[in-house]
TORPAMAR-838232 format. One record per residue (C-alpha): x, y, z; residue number from 1. Coordinates in Angstrom, 3 decimals, always signed. Layout:
REM TORPAMAR-838232
<site xx="X" yy="Y" zz="Z" num="NUM"/>
...
REM end
This chain:
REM TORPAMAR-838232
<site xx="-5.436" yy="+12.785" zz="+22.327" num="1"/>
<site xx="-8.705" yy="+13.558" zz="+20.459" num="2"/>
<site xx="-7.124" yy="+13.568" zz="+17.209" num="3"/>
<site xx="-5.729" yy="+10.252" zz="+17.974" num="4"/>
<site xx="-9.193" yy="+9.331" zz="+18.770" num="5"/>
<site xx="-10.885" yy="+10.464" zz="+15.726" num="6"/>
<site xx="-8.263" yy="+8.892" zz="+13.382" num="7"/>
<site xx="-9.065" yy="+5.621" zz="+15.323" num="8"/>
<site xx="-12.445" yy="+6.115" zz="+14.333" num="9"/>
<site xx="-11.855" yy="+7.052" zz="+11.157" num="10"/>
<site xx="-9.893" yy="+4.209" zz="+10.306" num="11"/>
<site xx="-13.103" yy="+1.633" zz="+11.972" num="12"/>
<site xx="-15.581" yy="+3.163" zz="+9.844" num="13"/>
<site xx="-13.193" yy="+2.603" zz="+6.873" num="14"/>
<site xx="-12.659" yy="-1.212" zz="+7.823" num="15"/>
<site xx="-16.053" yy="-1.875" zz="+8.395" num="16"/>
<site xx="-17.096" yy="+0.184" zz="+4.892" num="17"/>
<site xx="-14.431" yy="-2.316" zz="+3.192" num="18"/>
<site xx="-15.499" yy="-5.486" zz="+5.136" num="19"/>
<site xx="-19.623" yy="-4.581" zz="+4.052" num="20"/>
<site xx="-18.037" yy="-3.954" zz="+0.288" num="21"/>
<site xx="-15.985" yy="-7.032" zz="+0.095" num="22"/>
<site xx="-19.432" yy="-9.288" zz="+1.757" num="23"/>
<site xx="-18.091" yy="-13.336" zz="+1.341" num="24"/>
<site xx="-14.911" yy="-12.033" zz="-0.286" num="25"/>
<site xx="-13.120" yy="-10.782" zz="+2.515" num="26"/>
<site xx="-11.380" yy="-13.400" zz="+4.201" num="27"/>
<site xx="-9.982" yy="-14.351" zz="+0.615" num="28"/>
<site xx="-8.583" yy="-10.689" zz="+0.419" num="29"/>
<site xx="-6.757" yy="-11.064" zz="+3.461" num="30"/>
<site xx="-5.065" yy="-14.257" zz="+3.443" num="31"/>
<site xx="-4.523" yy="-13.025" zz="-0.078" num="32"/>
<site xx="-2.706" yy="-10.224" zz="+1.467" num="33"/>
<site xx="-0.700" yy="-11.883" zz="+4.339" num="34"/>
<site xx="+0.244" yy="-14.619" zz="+2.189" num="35"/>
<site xx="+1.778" yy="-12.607" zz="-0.624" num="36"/>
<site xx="+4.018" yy="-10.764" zz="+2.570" num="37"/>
<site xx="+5.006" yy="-13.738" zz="+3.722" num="38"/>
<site xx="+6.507" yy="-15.127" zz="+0.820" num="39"/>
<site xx="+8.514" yy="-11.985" zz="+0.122" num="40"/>
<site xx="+9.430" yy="-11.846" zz="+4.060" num="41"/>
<site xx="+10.508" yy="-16.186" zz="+2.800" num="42"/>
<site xx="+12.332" yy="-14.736" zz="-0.044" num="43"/>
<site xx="+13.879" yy="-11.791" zz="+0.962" num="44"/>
<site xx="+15.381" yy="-14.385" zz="+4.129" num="45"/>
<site xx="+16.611" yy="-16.543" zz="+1.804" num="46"/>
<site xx="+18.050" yy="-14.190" zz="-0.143" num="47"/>
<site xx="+20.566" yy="-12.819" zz="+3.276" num="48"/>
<site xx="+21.329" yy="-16.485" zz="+3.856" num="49"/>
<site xx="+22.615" yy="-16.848" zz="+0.224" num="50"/>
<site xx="+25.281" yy="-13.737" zz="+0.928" num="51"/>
<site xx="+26.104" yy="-15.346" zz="+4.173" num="52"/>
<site xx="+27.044" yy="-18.563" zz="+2.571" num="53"/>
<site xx="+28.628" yy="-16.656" zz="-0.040" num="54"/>
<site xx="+30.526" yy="-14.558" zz="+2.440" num="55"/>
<site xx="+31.982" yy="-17.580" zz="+4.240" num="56"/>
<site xx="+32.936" yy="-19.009" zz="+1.442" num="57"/>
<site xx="+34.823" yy="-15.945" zz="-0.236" num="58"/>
<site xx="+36.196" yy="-15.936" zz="+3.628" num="59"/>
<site xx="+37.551" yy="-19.298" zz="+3.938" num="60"/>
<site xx="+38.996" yy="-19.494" zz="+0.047" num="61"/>
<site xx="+42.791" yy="-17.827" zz="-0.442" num="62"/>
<site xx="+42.371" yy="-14.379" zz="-1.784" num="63"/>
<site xx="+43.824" yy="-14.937" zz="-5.344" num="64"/>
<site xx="+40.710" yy="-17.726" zz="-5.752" num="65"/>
<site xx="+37.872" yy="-17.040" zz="-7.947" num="66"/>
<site xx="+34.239" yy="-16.868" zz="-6.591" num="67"/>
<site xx="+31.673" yy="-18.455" zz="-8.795" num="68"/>
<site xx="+28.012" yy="-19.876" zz="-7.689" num="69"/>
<site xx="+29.132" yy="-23.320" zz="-7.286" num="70"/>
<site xx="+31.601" yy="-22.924" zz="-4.520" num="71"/>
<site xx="+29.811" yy="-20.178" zz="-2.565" num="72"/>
<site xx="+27.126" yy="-22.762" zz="-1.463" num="73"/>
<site xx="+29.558" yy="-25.516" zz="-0.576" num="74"/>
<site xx="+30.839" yy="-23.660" zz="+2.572" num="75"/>
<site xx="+33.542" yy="-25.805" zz="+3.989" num="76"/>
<site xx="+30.999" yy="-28.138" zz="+6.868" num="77"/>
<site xx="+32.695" yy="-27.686" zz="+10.545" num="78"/>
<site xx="+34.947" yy="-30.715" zz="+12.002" num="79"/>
<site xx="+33.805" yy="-32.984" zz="+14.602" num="80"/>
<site xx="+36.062" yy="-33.621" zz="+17.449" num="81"/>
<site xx="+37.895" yy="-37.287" zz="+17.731" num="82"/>
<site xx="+35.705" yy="-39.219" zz="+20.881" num="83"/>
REM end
Protein backbone atom coordinates (compact mmCIF):
# COMPACT_ATOMS: atom_id res chain seq x y z
CA UNK A 1 0.00 0.00 0.00
CA UNK A 2 2.91 2.46 0.51
CA UNK A 3 4.43 1.69 -2.67
CA UNK A 4 1.20 2.37 -4.29
CA UNK A 5 1.32 5.56 -2.46
CA UNK A 6 4.66 6.73 -3.41
CA UNK A 7 4.16 5.90 -7.14
CA UNK A 8 0.99 8.13 -6.81
CA UNK A 9 3.19 10.71 -5.72
CA UNK A 10 5.65 10.19 -7.94
CA UNK A 11 3.57 10.39 -10.83
CA UNK A 12 1.92 14.19 -9.23
CA UNK A 13 5.22 15.62 -8.94
CA UNK A 14 5.89 14.50 -12.56
CA UNK A 15 2.52 16.12 -13.86
CA UNK A 16 2.93 19.14 -12.12
CA UNK A 17 6.95 19.33 -13.30
CA UNK A 18 5.40 18.90 -16.99
CA UNK A 19 2.39 21.29 -16.49
CA UNK A 20 5.19 24.24 -14.92
CA UNK A 21 7.47 23.19 -18.20
CA UNK A 22 4.78 23.35 -20.74
CA UNK A 23 3.43 27.16 -18.89
CA UNK A 24 0.48 28.49 -21.71
CA UNK A 25 1.26 25.44 -23.84
CA UNK A 26 -0.35 22.85 -22.02
CA UNK A 27 -3.83 22.70 -22.79
CA UNK A 28 -2.66 22.69 -26.58
CA UNK A 29 -0.57 19.48 -25.71
CA UNK A 30 -3.45 17.76 -24.48
CA UNK A 31 -6.20 18.25 -26.77
CA UNK A 32 -3.29 17.65 -29.09
CA UNK A 33 -3.06 14.34 -27.51
CA UNK A 34 -6.75 13.25 -27.08
CA UNK A 35 -7.55 14.40 -30.40
CA UNK A 36 -4.94 12.45 -32.31
CA UNK A 37 -6.56 9.09 -30.14
CA UNK A 38 -9.67 9.84 -31.12
CA UNK A 39 -9.28 9.89 -34.65
CA UNK A 40 -7.43 6.58 -34.68
CA UNK A 41 -10.21 5.15 -32.10
CA UNK A 42 -12.71 6.99 -35.56
CA UNK A 43 -10.56 5.13 -37.89
CA UNK A 44 -9.78 2.03 -36.52
CA UNK A 45 -14.11 1.84 -36.06
CA UNK A 46 -14.52 2.46 -39.38
CA UNK A 47 -12.20 0.25 -40.44
CA UNK A 48 -14.38 -3.09 -38.45
CA UNK A 49 -17.50 -1.67 -40.06
CA UNK A 50 -15.87 -1.93 -43.56
CA UNK A 51 -15.19 -5.97 -42.88
CA UNK A 52 -18.67 -6.21 -41.58
CA UNK A 53 -20.14 -4.85 -44.71
CA UNK A 54 -17.75 -6.82 -46.54
CA UNK A 55 -18.62 -9.94 -44.62
CA UNK A 56 -22.34 -9.64 -45.36
CA UNK A 57 -21.84 -9.14 -48.57
CA UNK A 58 -19.38 -12.16 -49.31
CA UNK A 59 -22.36 -13.87 -47.07
CA UNK A 60 -25.31 -13.06 -49.03
CA UNK A 61 -23.46 -13.50 -52.72
CA UNK A 62 -23.39 -17.43 -54.13
CA UNK A 63 -20.05 -18.88 -53.35
CA UNK A 64 -18.66 -19.17 -56.97
CA UNK A 65 -19.15 -15.00 -57.07
CA UNK A 66 -16.25 -12.78 -57.05
CA UNK A 67 -15.70 -10.18 -54.22
CA UNK A 68 -14.42 -6.86 -55.38
CA UNK A 69 -14.77 -3.28 -53.46
CA UNK A 70 -17.75 -2.25 -55.27
CA UNK A 71 -20.16 -4.89 -54.20
CA UNK A 72 -18.92 -5.34 -50.62
CA UNK A 73 -20.40 -1.87 -49.70
CA UNK A 74 -23.71 -2.36 -51.46
CA UNK A 75 -24.95 -4.95 -48.86
CA UNK A 76 -28.28 -6.10 -50.08
CA UNK A 77 -30.79 -3.16 -47.78
CA UNK A 78 -33.47 -5.35 -45.63
CA UNK A 79 -37.26 -5.63 -47.00
CA UNK A 80 -40.06 -3.80 -45.56
CA UNK A 81 -43.14 -5.69 -44.79
CA UNK A 82 -46.45 -5.08 -47.14
CA UNK A 83 -48.99 -2.70 -44.63
Amino acid sequence: MFLRYIIAMALAALAILFGIILGDYGPWYLSWFLGTGFMVLVAVSAGVLFEAQEDAARAARDPGESLDVSSAVDAPSPTRPVR
